[in-house]
N, C-alpha and C positions, 0 to 999 in steps of 0.2 A: 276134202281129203278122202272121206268115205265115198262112197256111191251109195244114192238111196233109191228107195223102191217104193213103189204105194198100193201093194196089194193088200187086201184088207182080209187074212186067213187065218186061222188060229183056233185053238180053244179057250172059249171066253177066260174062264178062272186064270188063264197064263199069259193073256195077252198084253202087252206093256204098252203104258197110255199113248205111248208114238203112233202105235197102228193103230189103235181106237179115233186116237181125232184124225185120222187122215192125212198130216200134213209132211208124209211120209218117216222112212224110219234105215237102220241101216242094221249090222249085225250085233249093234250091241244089246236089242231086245232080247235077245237069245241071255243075256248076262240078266235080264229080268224077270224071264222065265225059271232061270235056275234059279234064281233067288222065291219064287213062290213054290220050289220045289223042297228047299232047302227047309222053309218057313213049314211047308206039309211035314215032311220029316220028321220035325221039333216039335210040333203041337199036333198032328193030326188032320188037321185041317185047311183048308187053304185062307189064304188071311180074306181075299175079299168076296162077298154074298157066297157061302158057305153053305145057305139054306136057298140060296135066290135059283130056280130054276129059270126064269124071262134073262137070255143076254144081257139087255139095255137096263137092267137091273144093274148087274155086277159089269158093266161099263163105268156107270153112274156112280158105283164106289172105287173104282179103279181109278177114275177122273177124279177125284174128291179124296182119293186115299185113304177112306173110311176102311179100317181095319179091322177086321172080327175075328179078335183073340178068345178062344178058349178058357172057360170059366176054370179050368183046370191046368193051365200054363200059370205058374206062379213066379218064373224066373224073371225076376225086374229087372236085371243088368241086360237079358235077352231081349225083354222087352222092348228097352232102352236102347239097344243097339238096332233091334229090326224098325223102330219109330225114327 
């Protein structure tokens, strides 16, 4: 239905796991990125390797969905709903 693409461009902290593994992707990672935008917004931070400066760092949690919430985001229903 979509047409997809497989360039692999972006800035790491926003890129959604489709263009990371390569096995192409379509416009809905743009709906992924807003969501790591939204997620800054809310806590300040972006949810994944937040400290990590190496890419294949914050791939490696983006692949794995390792999430690094804010010792200072107390909201659990937020919580609950960005998990």
């Amino acid at each position: 239905m979509f047409d997809k693409t497989y360039t692999i461009i972006g800035t790491p902290h926003y890129m959604a796991r489709e263009i990371i593994i390569g096995k192409g992707y379509n416009m809905f990672v743009d709906l992924w990125s807003l969501g790591i935008c939204l997620f800054e917004f809310m806590t300040g931070i972006v949810p994944f390797g937040e400290d990590d400066l190496d890419p294949y760092n914050i791939y490696d949690k983006i692949i794995k969905l390792e999430i690094d919430f804010s010792p200072t985001f107390k909201d659990k229903k937020a919580k609950k709903l960005i998990e």
